[in-house]
N, C-alpha and C positions, 0 to 999 in steps of 0.2 A: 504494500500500500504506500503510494508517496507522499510527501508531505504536504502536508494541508494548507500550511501555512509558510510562501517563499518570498525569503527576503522583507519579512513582517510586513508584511502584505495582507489584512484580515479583511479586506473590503470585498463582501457575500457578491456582489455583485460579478467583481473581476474573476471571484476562485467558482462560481458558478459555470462562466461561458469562456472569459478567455484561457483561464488556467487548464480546465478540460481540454479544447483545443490545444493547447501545447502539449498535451501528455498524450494526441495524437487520437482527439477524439472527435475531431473535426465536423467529419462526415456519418458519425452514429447520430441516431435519432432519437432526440432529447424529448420533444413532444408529439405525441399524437395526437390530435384536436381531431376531435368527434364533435358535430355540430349539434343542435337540439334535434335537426332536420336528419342526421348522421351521416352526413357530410364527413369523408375525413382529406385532413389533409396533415404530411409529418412535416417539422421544423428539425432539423439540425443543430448540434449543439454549436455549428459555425453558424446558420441561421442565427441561433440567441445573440452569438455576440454579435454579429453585424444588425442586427436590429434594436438591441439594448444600446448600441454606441452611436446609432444615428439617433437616440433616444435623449443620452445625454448631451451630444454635441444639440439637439435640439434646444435643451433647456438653457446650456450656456448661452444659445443666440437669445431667448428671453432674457439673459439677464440675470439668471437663475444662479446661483454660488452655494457653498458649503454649508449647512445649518437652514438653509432656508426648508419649509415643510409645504411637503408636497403632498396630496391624496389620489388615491384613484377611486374612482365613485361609477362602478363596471359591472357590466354582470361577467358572470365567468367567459371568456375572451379571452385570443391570443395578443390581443393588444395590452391587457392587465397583466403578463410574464411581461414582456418588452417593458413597459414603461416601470414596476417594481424595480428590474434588475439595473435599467439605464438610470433613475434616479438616483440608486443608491452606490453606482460608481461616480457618480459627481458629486458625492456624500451630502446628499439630500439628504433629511428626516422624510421615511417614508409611511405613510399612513394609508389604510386600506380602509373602505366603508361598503358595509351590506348596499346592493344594488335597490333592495325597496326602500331604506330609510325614508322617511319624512323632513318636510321643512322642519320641523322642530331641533330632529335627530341630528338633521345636518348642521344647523344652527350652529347647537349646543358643541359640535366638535370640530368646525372649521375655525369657528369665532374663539374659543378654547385653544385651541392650537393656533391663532392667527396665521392660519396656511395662509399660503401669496399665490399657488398655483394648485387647482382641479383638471383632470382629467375625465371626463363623462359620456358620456352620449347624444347626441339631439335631442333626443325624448326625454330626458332628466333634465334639460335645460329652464325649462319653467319653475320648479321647484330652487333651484339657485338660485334665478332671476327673484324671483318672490324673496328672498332674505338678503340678495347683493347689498345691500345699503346697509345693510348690518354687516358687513362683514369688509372692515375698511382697508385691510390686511392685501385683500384676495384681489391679486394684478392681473391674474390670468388663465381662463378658462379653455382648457384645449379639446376640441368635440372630434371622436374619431371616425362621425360618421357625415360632419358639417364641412363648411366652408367659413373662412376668414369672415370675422364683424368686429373688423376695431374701435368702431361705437362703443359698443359693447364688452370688448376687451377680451372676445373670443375665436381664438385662432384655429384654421383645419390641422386636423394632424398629419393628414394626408401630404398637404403642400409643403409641411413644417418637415416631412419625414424625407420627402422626395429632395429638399435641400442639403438634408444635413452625410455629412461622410459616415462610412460604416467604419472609420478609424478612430479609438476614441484611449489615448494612455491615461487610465485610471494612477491618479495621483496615490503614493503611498497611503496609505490608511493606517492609522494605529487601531489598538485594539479597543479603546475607549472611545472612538468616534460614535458620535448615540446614530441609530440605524432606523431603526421599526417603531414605528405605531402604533399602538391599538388601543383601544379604547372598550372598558367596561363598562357595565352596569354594576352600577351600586344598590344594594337595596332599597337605601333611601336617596331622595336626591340628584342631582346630577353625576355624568357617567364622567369614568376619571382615565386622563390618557396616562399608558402607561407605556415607557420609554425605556427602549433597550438599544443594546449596541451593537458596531460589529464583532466583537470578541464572542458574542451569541452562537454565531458560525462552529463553536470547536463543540458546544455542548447537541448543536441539531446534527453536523456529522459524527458524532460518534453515536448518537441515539439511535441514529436513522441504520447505521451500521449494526451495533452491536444488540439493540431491543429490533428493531424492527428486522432486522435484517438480511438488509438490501445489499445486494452484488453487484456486479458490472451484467449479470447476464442477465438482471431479474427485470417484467415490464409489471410497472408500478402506477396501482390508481387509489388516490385517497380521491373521497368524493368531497372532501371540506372544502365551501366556500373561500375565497381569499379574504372576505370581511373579515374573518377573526384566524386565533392566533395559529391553528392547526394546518389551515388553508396556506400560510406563509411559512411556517416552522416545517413542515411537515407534506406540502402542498408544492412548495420551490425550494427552499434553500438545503433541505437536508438530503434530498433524493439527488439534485442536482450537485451536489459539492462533491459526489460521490461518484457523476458521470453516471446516473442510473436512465432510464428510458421509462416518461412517463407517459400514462395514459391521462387526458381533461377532456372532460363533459362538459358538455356548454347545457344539456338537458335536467329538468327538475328530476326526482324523484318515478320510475315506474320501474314496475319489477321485472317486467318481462325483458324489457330495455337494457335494465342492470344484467340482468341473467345473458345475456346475449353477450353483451361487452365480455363479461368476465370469462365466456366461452370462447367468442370468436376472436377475443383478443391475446389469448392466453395469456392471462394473467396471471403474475404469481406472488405478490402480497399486494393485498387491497386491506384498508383502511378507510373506516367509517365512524358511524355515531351509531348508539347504542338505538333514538330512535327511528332512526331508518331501519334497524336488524328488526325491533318492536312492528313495525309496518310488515317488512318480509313474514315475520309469522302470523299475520290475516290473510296474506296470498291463497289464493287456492293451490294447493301442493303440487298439479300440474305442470305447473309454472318450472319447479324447479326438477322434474322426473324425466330422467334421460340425458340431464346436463353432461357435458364432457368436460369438469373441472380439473383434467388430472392435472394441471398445471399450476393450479392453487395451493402453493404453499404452505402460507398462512395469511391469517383474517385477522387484526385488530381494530381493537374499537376506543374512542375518546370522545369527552363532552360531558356524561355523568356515569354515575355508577351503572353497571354492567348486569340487569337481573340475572341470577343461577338458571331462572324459566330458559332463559335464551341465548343460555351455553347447550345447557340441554336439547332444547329446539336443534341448534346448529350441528351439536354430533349427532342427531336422530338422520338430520335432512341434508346435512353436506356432510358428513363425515368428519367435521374438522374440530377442532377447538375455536371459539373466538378469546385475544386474550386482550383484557383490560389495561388499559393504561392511565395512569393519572397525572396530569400535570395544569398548571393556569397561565391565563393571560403572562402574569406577571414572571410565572417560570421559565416562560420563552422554546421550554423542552421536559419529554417526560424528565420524570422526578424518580417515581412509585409504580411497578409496571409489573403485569403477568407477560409471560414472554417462552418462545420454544425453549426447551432444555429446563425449564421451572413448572412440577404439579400443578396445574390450575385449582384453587379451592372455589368452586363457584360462590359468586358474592363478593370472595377476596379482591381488593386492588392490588396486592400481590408482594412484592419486596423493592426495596430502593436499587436505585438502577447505582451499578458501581461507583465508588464515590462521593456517592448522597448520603450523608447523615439524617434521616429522619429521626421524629422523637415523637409521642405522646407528651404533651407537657402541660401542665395544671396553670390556671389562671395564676398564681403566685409564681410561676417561673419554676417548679419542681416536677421531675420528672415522676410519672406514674408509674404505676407497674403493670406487667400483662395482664391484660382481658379488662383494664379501667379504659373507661371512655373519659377522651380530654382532646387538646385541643392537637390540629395536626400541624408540626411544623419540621421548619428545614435548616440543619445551620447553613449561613449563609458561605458566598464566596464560590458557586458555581459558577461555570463561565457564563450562562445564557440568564444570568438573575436582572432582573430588569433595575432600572437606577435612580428610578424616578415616579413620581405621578404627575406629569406635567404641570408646573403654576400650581402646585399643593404638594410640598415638600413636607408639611407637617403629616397629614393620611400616611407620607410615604411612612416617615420618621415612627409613625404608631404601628408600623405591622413588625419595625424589630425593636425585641423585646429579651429578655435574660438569656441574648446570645443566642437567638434563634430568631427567624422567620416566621409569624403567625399567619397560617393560609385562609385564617376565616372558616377551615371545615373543621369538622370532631370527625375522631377515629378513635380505634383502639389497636395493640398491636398483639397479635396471639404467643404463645413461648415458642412458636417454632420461627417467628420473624415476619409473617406475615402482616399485613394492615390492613384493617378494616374498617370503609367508611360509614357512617353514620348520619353524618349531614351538614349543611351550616349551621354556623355556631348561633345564629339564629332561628333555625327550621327545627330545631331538638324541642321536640314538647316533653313539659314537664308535666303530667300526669297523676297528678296522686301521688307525686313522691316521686316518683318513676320516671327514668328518661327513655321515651319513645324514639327512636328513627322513625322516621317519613317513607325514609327510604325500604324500610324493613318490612313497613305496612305493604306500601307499594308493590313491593317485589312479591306477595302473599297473593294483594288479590289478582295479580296479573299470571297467575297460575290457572284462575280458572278461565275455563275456556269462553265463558259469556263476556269476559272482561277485554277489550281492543287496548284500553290506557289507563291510570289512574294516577292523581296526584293527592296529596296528603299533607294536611296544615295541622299545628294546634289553633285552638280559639280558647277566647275567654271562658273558663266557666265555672259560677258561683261556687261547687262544691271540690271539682278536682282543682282547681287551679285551670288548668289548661284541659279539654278535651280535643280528641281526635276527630276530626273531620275527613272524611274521603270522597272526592270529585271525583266519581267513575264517567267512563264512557265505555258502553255496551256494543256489540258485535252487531251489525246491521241484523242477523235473524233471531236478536232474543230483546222481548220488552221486558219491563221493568215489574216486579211483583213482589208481594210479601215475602214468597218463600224464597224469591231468589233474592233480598234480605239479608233474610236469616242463613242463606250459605255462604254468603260474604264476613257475615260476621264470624258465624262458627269458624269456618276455614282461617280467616285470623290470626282466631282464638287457638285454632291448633296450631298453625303455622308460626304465631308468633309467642303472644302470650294472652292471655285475656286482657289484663292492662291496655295490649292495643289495639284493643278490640275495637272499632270506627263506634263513637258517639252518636255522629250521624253522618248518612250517603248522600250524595247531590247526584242526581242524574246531569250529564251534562252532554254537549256534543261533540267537546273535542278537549285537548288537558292545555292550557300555553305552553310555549316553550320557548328558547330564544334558538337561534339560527344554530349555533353549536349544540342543541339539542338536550340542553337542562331544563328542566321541568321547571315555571316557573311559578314556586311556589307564595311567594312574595304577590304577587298578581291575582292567586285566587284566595291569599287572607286577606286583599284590600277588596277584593268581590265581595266575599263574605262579611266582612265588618262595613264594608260600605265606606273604605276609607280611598285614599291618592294610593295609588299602585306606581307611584314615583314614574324611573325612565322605565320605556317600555317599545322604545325605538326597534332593540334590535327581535321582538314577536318576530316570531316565524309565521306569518301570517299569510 
C-alpha cells in the first residue's frame, strides 16, 4: 500500500484524483453514474482530476481564495464529485446541503456560514433568490444547468467550465487546513456547523480500508446522500483515497432498482442506512428470489442503530450479515463498528475501530463498569475529530469534558468489549425509576410482522414520571384493533421488560426521520406535547 500522505500533502482533494493518477490509475474507472432514468455513463479517475481542476481554476477566476466557504446545494450528480473535490484543492471550506432543504434551512446555514459562493440548479434558484438579501456574504451563484445573469450574480457552469484549464497544482496543504462542512440538527434550536479538516483524510482511508474493507478490485456503492457526513466520508473521500471504483445513483429509493444494480453491477461492498434495509423487508420477497449476488461481499449499514429483526431478515434473504457501524457528524469516520472477522451480537454496535479509546462515562467524569448504562464517549485526538462548531466555540468547548469526548448518546459496554447503544442522552425515558431505551422498545415491536416502523418517546406522566409512548405505522394489509393492542404490548413485555411496556400506541402513517435515516424522535415529542419541534430542515420528507 503507498503512502497516503507525499510530501505533506493532506489536501483530500489532490490525494483523491491527482495522486491516484500518478500511482498509475489514470484510466481505471472511478465513477459509475447511473442516472435516475439508468442512464450510465463511467468517469475516470483522470476524468476526476481534469474536471475537479477546471473546477478550481474556475473558482480562482471568481475570485474565490483559501478559507473562503463554498456549498453545493445538488441532488446527487456528477457535477457534486467535480465541484466537492475542485473546491477543496483551492482549500475552500466545503459545505454540502440536502437537495430539498427549504428557504429557512438554507437560510439558517448559508447566513451561518457566510458562504460567498453556491452551486445549484435552475430549479433551486427561486428558493435562494427569496432569502439573497439576507445573505450579504453570498457573491456568487453558479447554476449547472443555466446560463450567465450578472444582475443577479449568477454565472453558467457550463461557460465557467468550458474556460477554465484541466491543469490545476494544488498548493501544499497542511494537515490542519479546516476542509468539510456539515451541518446538524440540534435538538433544540438552531443546526450547528460542524468543521473539520484535511488531516480527516488518514482517519476515512484507513476506515474505508481496514472496517469496510475496500481493495483496489472491489466496485463500491454506498447509497448516502452527499448532504451529510456518510455521503462525503464515506460516499468520496474514503473509497477514492484508496483508488477504489464507485458505483452513484442519481435514483430515490426502489427495491427492484436496488436489486438490479447490486446484480448487474456486481457489487461487492455496499453501504446503506438501517432505514432503507427496514423498507427492503416490506418488499414482497420476489423481488429479491433468484438474485445472482455472489459478488457481494459484504453489506454495512450507518445513520442509527441497527435492529437484530434485520440482521436476521438479511441472513434469512441474502445470506449475508449486515454489520453496524457507529460514528457522527462530528466524528468525521467510524468510531465503534461491527465488521468481517468480529461475531456480530445482533443489537451490538460492536467494538472501537483500532485506536479508538471508547468509554462508558458517568455524568461526574467517572468511568462505569460493564452492563451500566452512561454516557458514550471518545478520548479525543483522532485524526478525522472535527474542531469546531462554526461561530459557537462554547457548544464546541461543552462536548469535552474529564478528558473525553461526550457524543450526546448513552450506551453500555458488555465484559467481552462490546457497546451497546441505548439512545440520546435525551430520548432515555425515565420510567418508574427505570431507564427505558427507545430504541429497545422499537427494535421489539418491529419484530412483528403487522409493524412497517415505529418510533418511541417518553412523555410526561403524573404517576411514572415519564411514560412510554409508541408511534406505530402498520403494514398496508393489517388495521388497527384491540387485540392487535394487546400483542404489541405483551410482545414488549416479553421482549423487553414490562417496565417498557408502550403506555400508549399512536397509529400513525409514517415515523420522521432525517435524510441519514435516525428516527426523529424529538419531532414526535413536540407532536405529542404540542410543542416547537425546533430545526426540522433536514425530514426526509
Amino acid at each position: 500500500m503507498p503512502d497516503l500522505i507525499v510530501n505533506n500533502q493532506y489536501n483530500i482533494g489532490h490525494i483523491c484524483t491527482r495522486q491516484q493518477c500518478e500511482a498509475g490509475l489514470g484510466e481505471k474507472v472511478a465513477m459509475r453514474w447511473v442516472s435516475a432514468h439508468l442512464e450510465r455513463k463511467d468517469y475516470t479517475y483522470a476524468d476526476l482530476e481534469a474536471e475537479s481542476n477546471r473546477f478550481a481554476n474556475a473558482l480562482q477566476s471568481l475570485d474565490l481564495e483559501a478559507g473562503d466557504i463554498l456549498f453545493t446545494f445538488l441532488p446527487k450528480m456528477p457535477e457534486q464529485f467535480f465541484a466537492f473535490l475542485g473546491a477543496l484543492k483551492l482549500r475552500l471550506i466545503t459545505g454540502t446541503l440536502f437537495s430539498n432543504f427549504g428557504e429557512e434551512a438554507l437560510l439558517d446555514r448559508l447566513g451561518d456560514a457566510g458562504a460567498k459562493c453556491v452551486i445549484t440548479k435552475k430549479s433551486f434558484l427561486k428558493k435562494i433568490g427569496r432569502i439573497r438579501s439576507q445573505l450579504p456574504a453570498l457573491r456568487h451563484i453558479i447554476v449547472v444547468d443555466g446560463e450567465d445573469d450578472p444582475a443577479n450574480g449568477v454565472v453558467g457552469y457550463q461557460g465557467l467550465m468550458a474556460a477554465a484549464s484541466p491543469d490545476f497544482a494544488t498548493t501544499p496543504t497542511p494537515a490542519d487546513t479546516p476542509s468539510v462542512l456539515h451541518y446538524t440538527s440540534g435538538s433544540t434550536g438552531k443546526p450547528k456547523g460542524v468543521l473539520h479538516r484535511h488531516h480527516s483524510i488518514l482517519s476515512q482511508h484507513r476506515t474505508a480500508r481496514e472496517i469496510l474493507h475496500l481493495d483496489s478490485d472491489d466496485i463500491y456503492w454506498c447509497t448516502a446522500d452527499q448532504g451529510w457526513v456518510t455521503g462525503t466520508s464515506y460516499g468520496i473521500i474514503g473509497p477514492w483515497s484508496l483508488g477504489v471504483t464507485q458505483l452513484h445513483f442519481g435514483g430515490t429509493y426502489n427495491a427492484a432498482a436496488w436489486f438490479d444494480l447490486l446484480e448487474q453491477e456486481r457489487i461487492t461492498i455496499w453501504y446503506s442506512a438501517p432505514t432503507a434495509l427496514r423498507m427492503l423487508m416490506r418488499e414482497d420477497p420476489a423481488i429479491f428470489a433468484g438474485r445472482d449476488l455472489g459478488s457481494l461481499r459484504h453489506i454495512f449499514s450507518v445513520g442509527e442503530p441497527l435492529n437484530p429483526e434485520v440482521i436476521h431478515w438479511a441472513r434469512r434473504t441474502l445470506g449475508r450479515d449486515i454489520y453496524d457501524t457507529w460514528f457522527q457528524t462530528e466524528t468525521g469516520a467510524i468510531m465503534i463498528t461491527n465488521r468481517p472477522g468480529l461475531e456480530v451480537r445482533p443489537g451490538s454496535m460492536g467494538k472501537p475501530v483500532a485506536g479508538i479509546e471508547a468509554a462508558i462515562i458517568a455524568d461526574d467524569g467517572m468511568p462505569m463498569a460493564d452492563g451500566e448504562q452512561g454516557n458514550l464517549c471518545v478520548r479525543p485526538g483522532w485524526p478525522s475529530m472535527f474542531t469546531t462548531y462554526l461561530n459557537n466555540d462554547e457548544v464546541y468547548r461543552q462536548k469535552f469534558r474529564h478528558g473525553y469526548y461526550f457524543s450526546g448518546d448513552t450506551a453500555y459496554r458488555d465484559p467481552d468489549g462490546y457497546f451497546w447503544f441505548m439512545g440520546r442522552s435525551d430520548d432515555v425515558i425515565n420510567t418508574a425509576g427505570h431507564l427505558v431505551s427507545p430504541f429497545e422498545v422499537e427494535s421489539a415491536l418491529l419484530e412483528l410482522p403487522e409493524v412497517a416502523e415505529s418510533g418511541v418517546i417518553g412523555a410526561p406522566d403524573e404517576l411514572l414520571f415519564e411514560k412510554v409512548v409508541a408511534f406505530v405505522h402498520l403494514h398496508a394489509q393489517y388495521e388497527w384493533s384491540r387485540e392487535l393492542e394487546l400483542k404489541l404490548r405483551l410482545h414488549v413485555a416479553n421482549k423487553a421488560s414490562s417496565i417498557a411496556t408502550p403506555q400508549e400506541i399512536i397509529i400513525v402513517d409514517s415515523i420522521p426521520k432525517n435524510k441519514s435515516g435516525k428516527i426523529m424522535r424529538r419531532v414526535l415529542k413536540a407532536r405529542y406535547l404540542g410543542t416547537d419541534a425546533g430545526d426540522v430542515s433536514t425530514l426526509d420528507i
